[in-house]
C-alpha positions as CSV (number, residue, x, y, z in Angstrom):
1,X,0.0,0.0,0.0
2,X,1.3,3.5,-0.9
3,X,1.5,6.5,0.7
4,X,-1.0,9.3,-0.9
5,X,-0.1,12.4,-1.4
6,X,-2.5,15.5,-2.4
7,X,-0.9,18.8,-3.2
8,X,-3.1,21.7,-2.9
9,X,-1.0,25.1,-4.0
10,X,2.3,24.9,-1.9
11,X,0.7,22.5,0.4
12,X,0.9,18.5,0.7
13,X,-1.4,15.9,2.6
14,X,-0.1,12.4,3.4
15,X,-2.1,10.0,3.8
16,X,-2.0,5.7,4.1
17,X,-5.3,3.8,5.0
18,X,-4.8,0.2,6.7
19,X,-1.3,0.5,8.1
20,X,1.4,0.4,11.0
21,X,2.2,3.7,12.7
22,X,5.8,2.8,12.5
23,X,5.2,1.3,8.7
24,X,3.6,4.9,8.1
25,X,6.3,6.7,9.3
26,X,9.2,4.6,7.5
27,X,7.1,5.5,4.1
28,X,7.1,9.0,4.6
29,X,10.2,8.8,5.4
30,X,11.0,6.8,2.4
31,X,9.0,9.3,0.0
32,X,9.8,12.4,2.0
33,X,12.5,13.7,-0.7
34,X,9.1,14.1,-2.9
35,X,7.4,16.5,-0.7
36,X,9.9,18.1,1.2
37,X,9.8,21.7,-0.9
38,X,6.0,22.0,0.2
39,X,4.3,22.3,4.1
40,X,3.0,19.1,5.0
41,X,-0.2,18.1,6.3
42,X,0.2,14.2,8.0
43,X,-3.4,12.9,7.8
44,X,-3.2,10.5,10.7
45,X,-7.1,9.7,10.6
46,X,-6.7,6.3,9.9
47,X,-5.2,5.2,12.7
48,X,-8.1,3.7,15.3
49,X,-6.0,4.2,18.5
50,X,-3.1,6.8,18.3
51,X,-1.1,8.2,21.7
52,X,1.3,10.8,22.7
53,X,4.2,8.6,22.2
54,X,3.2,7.3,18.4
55,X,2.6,11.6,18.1
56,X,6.1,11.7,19.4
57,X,7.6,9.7,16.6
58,X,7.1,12.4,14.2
59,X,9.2,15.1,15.9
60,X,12.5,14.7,14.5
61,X,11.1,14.8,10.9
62,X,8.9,18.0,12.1
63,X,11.9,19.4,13.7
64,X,14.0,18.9,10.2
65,X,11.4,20.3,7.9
66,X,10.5,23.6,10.1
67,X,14.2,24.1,10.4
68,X,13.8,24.4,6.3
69,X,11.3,26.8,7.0
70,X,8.2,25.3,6.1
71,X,5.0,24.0,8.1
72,X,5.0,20.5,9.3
73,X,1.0,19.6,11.0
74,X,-0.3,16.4,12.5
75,X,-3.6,15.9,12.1
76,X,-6.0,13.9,14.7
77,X,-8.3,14.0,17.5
78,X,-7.2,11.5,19.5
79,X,-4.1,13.2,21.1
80,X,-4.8,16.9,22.5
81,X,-2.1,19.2,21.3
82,X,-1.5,19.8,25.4
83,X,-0.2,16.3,25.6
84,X,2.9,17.0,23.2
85,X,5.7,19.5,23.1
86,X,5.4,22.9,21.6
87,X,7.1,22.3,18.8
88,X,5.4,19.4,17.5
89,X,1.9,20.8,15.6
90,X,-1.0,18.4,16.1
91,X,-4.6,19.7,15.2
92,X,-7.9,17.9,15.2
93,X,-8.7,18.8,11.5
94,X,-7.4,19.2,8.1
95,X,-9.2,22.8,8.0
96,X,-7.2,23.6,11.1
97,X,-4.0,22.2,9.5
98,X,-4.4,24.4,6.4
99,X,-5.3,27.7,8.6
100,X,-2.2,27.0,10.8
101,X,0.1,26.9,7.9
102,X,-1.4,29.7,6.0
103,X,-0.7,31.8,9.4
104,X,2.8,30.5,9.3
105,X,3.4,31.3,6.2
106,X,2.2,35.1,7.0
107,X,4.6,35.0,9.7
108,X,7.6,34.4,7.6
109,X,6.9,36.6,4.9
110,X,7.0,38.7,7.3
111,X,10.0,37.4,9.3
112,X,8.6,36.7,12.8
């Protein structure tokens, strides 16, 4: 099963249905080279159960791509964004994902 991406303007949102956290993080990963120019949205709605710690696995690659200057959200409701450190971005929906990088974009165009 492969990852799916969809690219909306500067914008990408992976996505894989039916699969291991760790699997789905070893595919982005794997494919990452492919989106790494845009902000990235992680869809993580398919996962039925999903903790702080599985959230936590993503904060190396979210700490890589925001030092390249570019948004890097995690999206699901089943880990409150209080649970994880401030520099990992977890939202509860795609809409919130797009209107957190659209405000981060606004900051560094205008170098905040």
């Amino acid at each position: 099963m492969k990852m799916i991406f969809t690219k909306e303007g500067s914008t990408t949102i992976a996505f894989q249905e039916n699969i291991e956290l760790k699997v789905f993080l070893e595919n982005l990963t794997k494919e990452y080279s492919k989106i790494d120019k845009d902000n990235i949205i992680v869809n993580l709605f398919s996962f039925e159960v999903i903790t702080t710690n599985d959230v936590l696995e993503f904060l190396q690659l979210s700490n890589d791509h925001r030092a390249s200057k570019k948004s890097f959200v995690l999206v699901t409701n089943k880990v409150s964004y209080d649970d994880v450190p401030e520099e990992l971005c977890v939202v509860p929906t795609i809409q919130e994902a797009k209107d957190i990088i659209e405000m981060e974009e606004i900051e560094r165009d205008l170098d905040f």
